[in-house]
MIFIVEX-576858 format. One record per residue (C-alpha): residue number from 1; residue in one letter; x, y, z negated. Coordinates in Angstrom, 2 decimals. Each point is the difference from the previous one (the first is absolute). Layout:
BEGIN
{num: NUM; residuo: A; X: X; Y: Y; Z: Z};
...
//
This chain:
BEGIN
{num: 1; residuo: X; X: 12.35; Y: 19.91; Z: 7.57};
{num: 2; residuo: X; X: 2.54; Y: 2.66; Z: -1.66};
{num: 3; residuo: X; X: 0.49; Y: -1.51; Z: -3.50};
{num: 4; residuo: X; X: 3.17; Y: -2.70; Z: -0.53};
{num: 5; residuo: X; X: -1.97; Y: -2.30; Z: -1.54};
{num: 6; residuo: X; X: -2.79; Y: -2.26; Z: 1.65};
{num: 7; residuo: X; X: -3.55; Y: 0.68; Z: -0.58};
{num: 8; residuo: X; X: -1.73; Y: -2.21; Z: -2.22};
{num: 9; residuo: X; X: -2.06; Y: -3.05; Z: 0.58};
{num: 10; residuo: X; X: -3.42; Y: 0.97; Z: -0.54};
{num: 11; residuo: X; X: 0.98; Y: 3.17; Z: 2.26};
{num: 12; residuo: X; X: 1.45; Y: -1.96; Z: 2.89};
{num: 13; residuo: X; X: -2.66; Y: -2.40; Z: -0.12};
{num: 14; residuo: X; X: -2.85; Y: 3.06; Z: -0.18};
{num: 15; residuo: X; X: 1.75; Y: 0.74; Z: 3.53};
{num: 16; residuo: X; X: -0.34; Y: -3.33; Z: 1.27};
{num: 17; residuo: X; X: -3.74; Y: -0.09; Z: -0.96};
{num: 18; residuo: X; X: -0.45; Y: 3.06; Z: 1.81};
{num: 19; residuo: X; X: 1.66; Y: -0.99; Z: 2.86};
{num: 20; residuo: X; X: -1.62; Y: -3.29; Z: 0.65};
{num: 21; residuo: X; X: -3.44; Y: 1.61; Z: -0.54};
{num: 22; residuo: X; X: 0.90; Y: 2.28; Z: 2.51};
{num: 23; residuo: X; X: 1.20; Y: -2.70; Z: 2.40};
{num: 24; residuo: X; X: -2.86; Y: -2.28; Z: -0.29};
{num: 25; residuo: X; X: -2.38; Y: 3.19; Z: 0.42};
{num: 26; residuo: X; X: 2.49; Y: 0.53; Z: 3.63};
{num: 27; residuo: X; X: -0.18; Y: -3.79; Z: 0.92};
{num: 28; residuo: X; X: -3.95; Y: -0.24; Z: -0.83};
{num: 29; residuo: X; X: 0.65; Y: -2.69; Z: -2.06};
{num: 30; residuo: X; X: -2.68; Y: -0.20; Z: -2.57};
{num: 31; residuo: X; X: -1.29; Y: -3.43; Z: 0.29};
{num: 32; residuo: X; X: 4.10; Y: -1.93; Z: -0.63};
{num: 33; residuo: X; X: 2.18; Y: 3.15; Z: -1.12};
{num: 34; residuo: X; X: 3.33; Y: 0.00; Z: -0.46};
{num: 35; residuo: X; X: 0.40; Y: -0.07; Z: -4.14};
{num: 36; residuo: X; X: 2.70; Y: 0.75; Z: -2.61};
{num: 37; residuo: X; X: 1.29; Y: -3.35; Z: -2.30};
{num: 38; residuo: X; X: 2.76; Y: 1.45; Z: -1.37};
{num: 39; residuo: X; X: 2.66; Y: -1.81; Z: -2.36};
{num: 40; residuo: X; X: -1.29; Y: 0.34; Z: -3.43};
{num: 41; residuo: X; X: -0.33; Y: -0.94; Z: -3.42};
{num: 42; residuo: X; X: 3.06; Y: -2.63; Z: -0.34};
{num: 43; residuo: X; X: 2.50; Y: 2.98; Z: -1.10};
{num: 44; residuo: X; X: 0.04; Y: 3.38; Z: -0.55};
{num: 45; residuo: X; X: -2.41; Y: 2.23; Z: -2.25};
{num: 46; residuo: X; X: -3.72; Y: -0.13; Z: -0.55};
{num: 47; residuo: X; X: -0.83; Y: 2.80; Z: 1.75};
{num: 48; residuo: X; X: 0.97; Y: -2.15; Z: 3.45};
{num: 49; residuo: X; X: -2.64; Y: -1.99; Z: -1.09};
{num: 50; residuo: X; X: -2.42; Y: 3.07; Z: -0.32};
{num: 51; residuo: X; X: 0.85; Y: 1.66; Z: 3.03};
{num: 52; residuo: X; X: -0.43; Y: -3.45; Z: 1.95};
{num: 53; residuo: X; X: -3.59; Y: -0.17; Z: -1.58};
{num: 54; residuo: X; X: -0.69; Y: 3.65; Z: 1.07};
{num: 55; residuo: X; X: 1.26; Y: 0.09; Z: 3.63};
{num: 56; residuo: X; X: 0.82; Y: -3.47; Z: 1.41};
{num: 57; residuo: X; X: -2.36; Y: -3.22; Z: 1.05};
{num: 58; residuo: X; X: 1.79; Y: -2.60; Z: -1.85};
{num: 59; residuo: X; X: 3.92; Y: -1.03; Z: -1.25};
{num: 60; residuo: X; X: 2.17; Y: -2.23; Z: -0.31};
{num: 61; residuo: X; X: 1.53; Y: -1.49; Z: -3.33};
{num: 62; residuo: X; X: -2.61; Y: 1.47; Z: -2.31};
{num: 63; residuo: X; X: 1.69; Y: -2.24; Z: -2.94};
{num: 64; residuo: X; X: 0.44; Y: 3.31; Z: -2.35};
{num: 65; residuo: X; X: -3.48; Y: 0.31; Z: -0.04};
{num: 66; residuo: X; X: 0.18; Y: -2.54; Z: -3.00};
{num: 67; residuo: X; X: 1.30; Y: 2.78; Z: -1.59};
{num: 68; residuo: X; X: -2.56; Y: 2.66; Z: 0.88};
{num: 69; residuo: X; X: -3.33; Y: -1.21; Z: -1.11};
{num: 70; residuo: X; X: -2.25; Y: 3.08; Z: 0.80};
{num: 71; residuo: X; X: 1.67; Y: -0.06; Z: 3.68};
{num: 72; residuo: X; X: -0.64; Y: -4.35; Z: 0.07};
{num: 73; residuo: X; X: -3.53; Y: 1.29; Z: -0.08};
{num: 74; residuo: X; X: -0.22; Y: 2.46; Z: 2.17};
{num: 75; residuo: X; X: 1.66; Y: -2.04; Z: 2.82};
{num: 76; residuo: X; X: -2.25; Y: -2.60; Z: -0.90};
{num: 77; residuo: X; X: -3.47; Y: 2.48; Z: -0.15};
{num: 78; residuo: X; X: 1.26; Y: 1.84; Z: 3.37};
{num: 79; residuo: X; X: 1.16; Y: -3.71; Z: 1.38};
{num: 80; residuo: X; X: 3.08; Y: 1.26; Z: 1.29};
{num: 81; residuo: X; X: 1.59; Y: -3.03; Z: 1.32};
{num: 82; residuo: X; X: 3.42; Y: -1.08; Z: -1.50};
{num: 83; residuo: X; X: 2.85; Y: -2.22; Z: 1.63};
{num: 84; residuo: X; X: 1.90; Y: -1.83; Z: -2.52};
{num: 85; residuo: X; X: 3.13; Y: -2.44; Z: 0.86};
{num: 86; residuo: X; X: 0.40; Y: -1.86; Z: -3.21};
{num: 87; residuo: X; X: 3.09; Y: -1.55; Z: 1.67};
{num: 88; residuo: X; X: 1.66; Y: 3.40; Z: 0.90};
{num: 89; residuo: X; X: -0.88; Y: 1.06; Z: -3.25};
{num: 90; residuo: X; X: 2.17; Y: -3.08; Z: -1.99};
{num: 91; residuo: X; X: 2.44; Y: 0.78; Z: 1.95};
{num: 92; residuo: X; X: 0.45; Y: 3.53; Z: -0.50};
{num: 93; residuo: X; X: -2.06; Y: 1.01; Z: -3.36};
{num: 94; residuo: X; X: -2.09; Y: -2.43; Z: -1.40};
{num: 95; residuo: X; X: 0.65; Y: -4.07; Z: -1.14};
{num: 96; residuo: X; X: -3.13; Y: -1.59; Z: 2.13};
{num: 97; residuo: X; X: -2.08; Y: -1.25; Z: -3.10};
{num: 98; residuo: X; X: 0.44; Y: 3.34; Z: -1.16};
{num: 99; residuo: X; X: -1.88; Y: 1.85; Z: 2.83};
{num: 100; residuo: X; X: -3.01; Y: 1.52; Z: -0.52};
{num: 101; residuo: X; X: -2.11; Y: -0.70; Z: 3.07};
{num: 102; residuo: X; X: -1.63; Y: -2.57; Z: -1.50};
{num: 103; residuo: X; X: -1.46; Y: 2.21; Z: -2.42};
{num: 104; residuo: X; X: -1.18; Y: 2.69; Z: 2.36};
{num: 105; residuo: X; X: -2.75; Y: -2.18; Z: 0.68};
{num: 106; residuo: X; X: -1.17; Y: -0.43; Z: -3.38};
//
């Protein structure tokens, strides 16, 4: 890398895609791969969310899809699992009868 600044998400996580596809192709695992759940979805931009959807087998802290409806239903059409800690979230973003994971299953 020759730039002062660090790449950007969706490019160091197109890497990481690569390179576990690669590994699992080296390690023969096709039947329990290793897989990519990356940290997404409780801060940071949208396009987190998008890349996630795009390249990785699931996340964690999805909670800004209640913001994102056309992405809410693509997660839920591709069944991309989602990991949501509704008490990590109160602390840190959301009150807890203010998180949306209820709602995800609506």
């Amino acid at each position: 890398w020759t730039s002062d600044s660090n790449p950007s998400w969706t490019y160091y996580h197109y890497y990481m895609h690569i390179n576990l596809c690669k590994l699992n192709k080296l390690l023969g695992r096709t039947s329990n791969p290793i897989q990519m759940r990356p940290h997404a979805g409780e801060a940071g931009p949208t396009h987190h969310l998008a890349a996630a959807f795009l390249l990785c087998d699931g996340i964690s802290h999805g909670i800004n899809l209640q913001h994102e409806a056309v992405l809410q239903y693509l997660y839920y059409l591709a069944q991309i699992p989602i990991a949501v800690s509704p008490i990590s979230n109160s602390v840190l973003f959301l009150k807890y009868r203010d998180n949306p994971y209820p709602s995800f299953f609506k």
